[in-house]
MMTF fields as JSON, N, C-alpha, C and O atoms, coordinates in Angstrom:
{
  "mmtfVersion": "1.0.0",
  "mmtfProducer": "UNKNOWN",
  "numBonds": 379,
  "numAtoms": 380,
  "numGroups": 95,
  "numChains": 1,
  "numModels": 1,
  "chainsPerModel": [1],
  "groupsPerChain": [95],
  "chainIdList": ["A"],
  "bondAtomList": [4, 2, 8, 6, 12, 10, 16, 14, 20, 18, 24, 22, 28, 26, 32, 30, 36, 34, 40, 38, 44, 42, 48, 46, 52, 50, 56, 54, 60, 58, 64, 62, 68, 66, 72, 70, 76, 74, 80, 78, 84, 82, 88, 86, 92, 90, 96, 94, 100, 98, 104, 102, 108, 106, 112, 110, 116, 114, 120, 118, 124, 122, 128, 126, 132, 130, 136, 134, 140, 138, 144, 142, 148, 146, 152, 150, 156, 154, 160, 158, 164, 162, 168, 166, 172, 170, 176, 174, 180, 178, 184, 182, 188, 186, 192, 190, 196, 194, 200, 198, 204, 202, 208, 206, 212, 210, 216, 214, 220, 218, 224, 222, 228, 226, 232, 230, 236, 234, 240, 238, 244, 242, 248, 246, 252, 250, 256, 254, 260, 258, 264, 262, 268, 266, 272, 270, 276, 274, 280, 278, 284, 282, 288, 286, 292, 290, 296, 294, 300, 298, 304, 302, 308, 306, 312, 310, 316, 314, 320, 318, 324, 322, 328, 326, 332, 330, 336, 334, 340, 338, 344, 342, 348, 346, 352, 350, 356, 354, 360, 358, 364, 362, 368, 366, 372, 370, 376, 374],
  "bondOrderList": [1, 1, 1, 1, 1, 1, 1, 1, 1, 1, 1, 1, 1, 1, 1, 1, 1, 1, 1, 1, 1, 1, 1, 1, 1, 1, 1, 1, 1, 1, 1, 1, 1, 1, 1, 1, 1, 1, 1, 1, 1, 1, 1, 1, 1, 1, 1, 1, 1, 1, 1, 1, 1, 1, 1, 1, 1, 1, 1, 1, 1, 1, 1, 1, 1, 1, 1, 1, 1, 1, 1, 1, 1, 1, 1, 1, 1, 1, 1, 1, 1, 1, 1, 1, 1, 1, 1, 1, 1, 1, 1, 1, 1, 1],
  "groupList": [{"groupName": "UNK", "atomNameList": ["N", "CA", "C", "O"], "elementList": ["N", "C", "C", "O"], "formalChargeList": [0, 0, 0, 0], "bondAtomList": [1, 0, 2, 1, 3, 2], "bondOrderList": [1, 1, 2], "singleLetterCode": "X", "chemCompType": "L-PEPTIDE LINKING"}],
  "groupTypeList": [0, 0, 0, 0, 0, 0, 0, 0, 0, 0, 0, 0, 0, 0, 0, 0, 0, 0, 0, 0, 0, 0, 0, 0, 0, 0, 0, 0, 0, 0, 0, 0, 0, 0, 0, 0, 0, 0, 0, 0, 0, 0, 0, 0, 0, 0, 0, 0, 0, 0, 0, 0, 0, 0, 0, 0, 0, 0, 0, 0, 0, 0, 0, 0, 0, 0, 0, 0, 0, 0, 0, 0, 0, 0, 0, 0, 0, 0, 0, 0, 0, 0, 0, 0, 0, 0, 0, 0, 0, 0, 0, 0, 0, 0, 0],
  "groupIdList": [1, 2, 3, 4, 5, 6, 7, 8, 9, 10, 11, 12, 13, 14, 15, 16, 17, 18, 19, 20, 21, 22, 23, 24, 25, 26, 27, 28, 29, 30, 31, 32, 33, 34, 35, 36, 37, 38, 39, 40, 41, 42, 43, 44, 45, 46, 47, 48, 49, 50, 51, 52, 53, 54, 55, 56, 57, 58, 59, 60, 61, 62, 63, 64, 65, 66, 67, 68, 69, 70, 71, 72, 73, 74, 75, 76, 77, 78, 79, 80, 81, 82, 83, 84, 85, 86, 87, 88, 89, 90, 91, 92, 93, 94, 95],
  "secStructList": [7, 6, 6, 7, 1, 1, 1, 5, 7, 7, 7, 7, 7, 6, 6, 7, 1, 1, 1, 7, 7, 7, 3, 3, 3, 3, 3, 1, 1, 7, 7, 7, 6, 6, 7, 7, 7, 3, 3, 3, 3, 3, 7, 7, 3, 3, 7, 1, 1, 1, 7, 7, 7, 7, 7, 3, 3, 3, 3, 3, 7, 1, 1, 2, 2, 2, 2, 2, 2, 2, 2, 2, 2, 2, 6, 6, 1, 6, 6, 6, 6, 6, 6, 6, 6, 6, 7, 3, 3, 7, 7, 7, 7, 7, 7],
  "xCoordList": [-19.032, -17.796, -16.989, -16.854, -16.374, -15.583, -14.807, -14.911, -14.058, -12.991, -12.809, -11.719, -13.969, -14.084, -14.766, -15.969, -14.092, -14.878, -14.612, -14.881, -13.767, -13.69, -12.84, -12.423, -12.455, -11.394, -10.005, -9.391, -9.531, -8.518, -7.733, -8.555, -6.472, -6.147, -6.08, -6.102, -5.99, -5.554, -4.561, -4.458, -3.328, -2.005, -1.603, -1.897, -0.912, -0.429, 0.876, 1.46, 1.417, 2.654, 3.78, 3.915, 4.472, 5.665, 6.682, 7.28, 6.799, 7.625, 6.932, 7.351, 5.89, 5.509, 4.312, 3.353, 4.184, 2.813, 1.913, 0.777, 2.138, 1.549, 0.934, -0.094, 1.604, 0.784, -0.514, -0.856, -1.052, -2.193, -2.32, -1.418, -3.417, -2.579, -2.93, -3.575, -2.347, -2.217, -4.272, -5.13, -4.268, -5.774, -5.968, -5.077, -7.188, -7.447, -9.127, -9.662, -9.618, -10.755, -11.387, -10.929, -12.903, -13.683, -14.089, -14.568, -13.872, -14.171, -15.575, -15.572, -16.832, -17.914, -18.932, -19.866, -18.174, -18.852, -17.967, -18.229, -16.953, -15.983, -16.209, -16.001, -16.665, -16.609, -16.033, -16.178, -15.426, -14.24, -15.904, -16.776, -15.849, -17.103, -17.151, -18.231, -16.135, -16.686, -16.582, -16.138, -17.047, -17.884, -16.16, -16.242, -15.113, -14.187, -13.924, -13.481, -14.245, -13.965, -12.798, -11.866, -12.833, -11.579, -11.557, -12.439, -10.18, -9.93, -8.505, -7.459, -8.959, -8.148, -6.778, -7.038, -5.916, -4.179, -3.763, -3.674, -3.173, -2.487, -1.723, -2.087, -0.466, 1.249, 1.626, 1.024, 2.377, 3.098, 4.395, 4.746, 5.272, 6.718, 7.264, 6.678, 9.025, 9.693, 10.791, 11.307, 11.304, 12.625, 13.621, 13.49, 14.808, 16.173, 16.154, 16.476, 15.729, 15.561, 14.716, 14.919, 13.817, 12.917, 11.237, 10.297, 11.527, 10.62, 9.11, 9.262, 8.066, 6.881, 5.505, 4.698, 5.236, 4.784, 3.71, 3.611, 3.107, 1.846, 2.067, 2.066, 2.212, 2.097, 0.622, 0.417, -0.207, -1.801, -2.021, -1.646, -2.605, -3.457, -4.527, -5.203, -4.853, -5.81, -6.001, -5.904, -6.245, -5.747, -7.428, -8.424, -7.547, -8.484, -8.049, -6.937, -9.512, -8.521, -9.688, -10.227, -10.079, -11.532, -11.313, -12.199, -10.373, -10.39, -9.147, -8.249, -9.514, -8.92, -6.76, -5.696, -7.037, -5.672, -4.589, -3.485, -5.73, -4.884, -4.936, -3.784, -5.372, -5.655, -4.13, -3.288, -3.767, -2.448, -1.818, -0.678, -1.823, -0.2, 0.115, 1.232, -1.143, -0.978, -0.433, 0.343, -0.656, -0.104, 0.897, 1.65, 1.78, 2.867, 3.888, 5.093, 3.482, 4.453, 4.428, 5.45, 3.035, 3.455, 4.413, 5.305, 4.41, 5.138, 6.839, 7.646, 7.238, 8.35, 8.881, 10.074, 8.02, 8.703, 9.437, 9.097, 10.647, 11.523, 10.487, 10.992, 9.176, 8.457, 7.711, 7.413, 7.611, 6.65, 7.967, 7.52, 9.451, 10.091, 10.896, 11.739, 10.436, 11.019, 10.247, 10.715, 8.727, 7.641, 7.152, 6.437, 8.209, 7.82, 9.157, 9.688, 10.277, 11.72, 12.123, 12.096, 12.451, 13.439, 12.689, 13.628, 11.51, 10.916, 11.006, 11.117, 10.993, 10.752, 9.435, 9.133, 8.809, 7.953, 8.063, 9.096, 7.256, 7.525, 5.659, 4.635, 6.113, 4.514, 4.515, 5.483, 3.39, 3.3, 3.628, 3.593, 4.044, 4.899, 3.165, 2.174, 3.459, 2.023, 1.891, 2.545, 0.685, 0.25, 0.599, 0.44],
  "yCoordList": [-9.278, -8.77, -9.911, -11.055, -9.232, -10.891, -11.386, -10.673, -12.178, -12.774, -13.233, -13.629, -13.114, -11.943, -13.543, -13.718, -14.197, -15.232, -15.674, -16.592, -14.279, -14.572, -13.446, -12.877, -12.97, -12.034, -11.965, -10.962, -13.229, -13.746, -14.351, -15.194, -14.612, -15.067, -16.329, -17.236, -16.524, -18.133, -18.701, -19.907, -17.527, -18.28, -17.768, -16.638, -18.665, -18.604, -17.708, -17.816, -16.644, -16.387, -17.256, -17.784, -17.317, -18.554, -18.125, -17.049, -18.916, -19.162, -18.585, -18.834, -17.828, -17.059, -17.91, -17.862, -18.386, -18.887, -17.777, -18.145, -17.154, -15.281, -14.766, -14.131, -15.0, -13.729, -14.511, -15.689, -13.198, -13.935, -13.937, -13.235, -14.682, -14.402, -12.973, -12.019, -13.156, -11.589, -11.614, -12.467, -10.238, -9.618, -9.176, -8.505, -9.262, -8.362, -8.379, -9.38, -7.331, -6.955, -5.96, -4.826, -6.247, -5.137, -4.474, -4.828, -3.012, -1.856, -1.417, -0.937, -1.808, -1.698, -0.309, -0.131, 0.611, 1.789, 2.603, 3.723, 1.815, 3.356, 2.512, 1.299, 3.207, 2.759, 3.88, 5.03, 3.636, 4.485, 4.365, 3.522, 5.951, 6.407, 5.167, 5.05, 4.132, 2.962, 1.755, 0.681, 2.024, 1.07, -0.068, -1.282, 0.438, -0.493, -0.919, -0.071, -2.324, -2.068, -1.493, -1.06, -1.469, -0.919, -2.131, -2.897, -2.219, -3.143, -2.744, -2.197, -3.27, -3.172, -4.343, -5.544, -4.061, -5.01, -4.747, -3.536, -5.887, -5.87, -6.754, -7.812, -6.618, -7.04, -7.707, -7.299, -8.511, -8.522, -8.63, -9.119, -7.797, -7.325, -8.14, -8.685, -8.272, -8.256, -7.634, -7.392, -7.274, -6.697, -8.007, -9.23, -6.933, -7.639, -8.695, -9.883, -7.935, -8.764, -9.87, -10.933, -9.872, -11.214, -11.203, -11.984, -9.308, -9.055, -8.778, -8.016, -9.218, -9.281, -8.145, -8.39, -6.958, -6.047, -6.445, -7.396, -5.089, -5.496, -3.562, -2.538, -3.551, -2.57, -3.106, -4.064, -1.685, -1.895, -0.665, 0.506, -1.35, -0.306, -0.512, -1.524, 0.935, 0.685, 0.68, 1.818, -0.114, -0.499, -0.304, -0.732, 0.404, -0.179, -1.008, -0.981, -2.373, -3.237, -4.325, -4.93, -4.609, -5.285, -6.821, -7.627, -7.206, -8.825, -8.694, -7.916, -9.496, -9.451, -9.981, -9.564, -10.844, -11.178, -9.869, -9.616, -9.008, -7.701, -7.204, -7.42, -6.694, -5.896, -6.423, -5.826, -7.399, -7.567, -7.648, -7.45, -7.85, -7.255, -5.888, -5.371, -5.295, -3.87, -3.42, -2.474, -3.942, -3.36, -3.969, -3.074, -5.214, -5.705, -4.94, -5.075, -4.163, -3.051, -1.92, -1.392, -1.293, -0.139, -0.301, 0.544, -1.356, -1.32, -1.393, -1.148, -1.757, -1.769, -0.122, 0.181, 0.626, 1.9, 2.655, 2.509, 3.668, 4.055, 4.886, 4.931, 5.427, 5.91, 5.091, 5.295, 4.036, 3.045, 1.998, 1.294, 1.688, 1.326, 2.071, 1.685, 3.283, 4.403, 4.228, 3.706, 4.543, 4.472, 3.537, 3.897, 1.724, 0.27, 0.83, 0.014, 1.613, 1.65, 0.598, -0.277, 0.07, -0.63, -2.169, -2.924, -2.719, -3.976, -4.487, -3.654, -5.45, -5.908, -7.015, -7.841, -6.87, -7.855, -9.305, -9.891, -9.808, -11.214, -11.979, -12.392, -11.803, -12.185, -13.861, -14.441, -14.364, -15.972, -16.016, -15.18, -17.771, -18.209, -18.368, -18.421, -18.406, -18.789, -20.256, -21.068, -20.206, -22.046, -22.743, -23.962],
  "zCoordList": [-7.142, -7.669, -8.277, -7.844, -9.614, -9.936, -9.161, -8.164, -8.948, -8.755, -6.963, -6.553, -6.075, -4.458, -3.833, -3.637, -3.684, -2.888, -1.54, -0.765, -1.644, 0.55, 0.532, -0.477, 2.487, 2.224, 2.565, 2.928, 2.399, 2.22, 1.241, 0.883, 0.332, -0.393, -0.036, -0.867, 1.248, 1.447, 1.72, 1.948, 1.732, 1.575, 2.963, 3.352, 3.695, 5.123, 4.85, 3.772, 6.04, 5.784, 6.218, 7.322, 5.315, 5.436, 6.722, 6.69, 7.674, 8.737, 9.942, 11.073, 9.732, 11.031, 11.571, 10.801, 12.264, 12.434, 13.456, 13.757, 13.704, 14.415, 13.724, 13.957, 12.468, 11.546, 10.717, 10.614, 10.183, 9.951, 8.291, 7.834, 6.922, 5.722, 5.033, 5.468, 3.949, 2.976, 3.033, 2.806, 3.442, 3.124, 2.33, 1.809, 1.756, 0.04, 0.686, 1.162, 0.588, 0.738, 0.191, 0.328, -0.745, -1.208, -0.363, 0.714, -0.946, -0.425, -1.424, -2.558, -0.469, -1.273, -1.628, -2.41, -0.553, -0.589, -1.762, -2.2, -2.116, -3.076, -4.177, -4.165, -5.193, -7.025, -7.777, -7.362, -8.792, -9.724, -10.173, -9.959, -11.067, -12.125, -13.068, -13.647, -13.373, -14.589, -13.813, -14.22, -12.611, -11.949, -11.768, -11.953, -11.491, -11.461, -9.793, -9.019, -9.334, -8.178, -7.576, -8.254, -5.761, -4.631, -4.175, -3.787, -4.296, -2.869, -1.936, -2.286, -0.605, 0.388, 0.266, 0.341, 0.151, -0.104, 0.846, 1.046, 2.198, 2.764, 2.811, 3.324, 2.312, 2.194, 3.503, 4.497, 3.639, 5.021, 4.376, 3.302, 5.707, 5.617, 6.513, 7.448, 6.065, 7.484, 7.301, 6.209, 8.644, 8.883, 8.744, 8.702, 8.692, 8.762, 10.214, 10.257, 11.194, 13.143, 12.682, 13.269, 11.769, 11.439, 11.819, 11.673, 12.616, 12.714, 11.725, 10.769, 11.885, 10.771, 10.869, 11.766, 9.998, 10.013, 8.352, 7.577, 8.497, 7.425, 6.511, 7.195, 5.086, 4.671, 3.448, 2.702, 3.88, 3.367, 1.578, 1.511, 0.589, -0.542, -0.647, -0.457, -1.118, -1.859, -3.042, -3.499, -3.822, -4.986, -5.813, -5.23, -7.24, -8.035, -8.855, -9.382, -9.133, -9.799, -10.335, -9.407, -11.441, -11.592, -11.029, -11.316, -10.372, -9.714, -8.483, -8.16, -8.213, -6.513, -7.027, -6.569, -7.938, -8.551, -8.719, -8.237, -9.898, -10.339, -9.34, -8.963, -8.591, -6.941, -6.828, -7.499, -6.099, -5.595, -6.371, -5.951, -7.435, -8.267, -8.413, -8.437, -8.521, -8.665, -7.251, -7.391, -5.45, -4.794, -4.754, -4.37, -4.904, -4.909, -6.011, -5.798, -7.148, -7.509, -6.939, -6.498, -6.855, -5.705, -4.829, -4.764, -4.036, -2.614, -2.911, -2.014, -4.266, -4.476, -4.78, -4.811, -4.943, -4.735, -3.807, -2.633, -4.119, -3.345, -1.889, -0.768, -2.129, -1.272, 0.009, 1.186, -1.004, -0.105, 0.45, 1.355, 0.176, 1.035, 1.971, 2.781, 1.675, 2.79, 3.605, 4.617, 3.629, 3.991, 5.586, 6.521, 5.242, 5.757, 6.011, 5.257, 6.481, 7.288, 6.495, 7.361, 5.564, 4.318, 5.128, 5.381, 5.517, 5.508, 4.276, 3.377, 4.019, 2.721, 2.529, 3.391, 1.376, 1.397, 1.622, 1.298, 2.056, 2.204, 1.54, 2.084, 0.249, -0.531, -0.063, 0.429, -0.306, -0.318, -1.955, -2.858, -1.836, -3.544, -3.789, -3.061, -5.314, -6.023, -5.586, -4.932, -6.288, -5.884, -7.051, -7.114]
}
């Protein structure tokens, strides 16, 4: 798969040392009919308390890059922050 060279992005979440980093994982049994891969996006959130939670997509997306941008706008929707009780994302900065 392009872009898929582990199933982790790599990036630690900033301040928590508990948590573990943003997941992105192929989903190898599901293919869109033009052969576009799935992958699994999991976000980490936190609350206002400082508390740290994980909101997950499934995203199609032909590289693991677009995969998380595509769920990092989903999650900004009024559904999906109803969804996480008003958590907010807490993405890692780019490199």
């Amino acid at each position: 798969m392009p872009d898929s060279p582990g199933p982790t992005t790599g990036h630690t979440h900033p301040g928590a040392a508990s948590c573990t980093p943003v997941r992105i994982s192929p989903l190898d049994h599901w293919t869109s009919p033009d052969t576009t891969p799935c992958w699994m996006v999991t976000l980490h959130t936190r609350k206002p308390d400082g508390c740290c939670g994980t909101h997950s997509f499934v995203q199609w997306a032909p590289t693991r890059t677009q995969a998380v941008t595509a769920a990092a706008v989903r999650a900004q929707s009024p559904t999906a922050i109803r969804h996480r009780r008003g958590a907010h994302l807490d993405l890692p900065s780019p490199d």
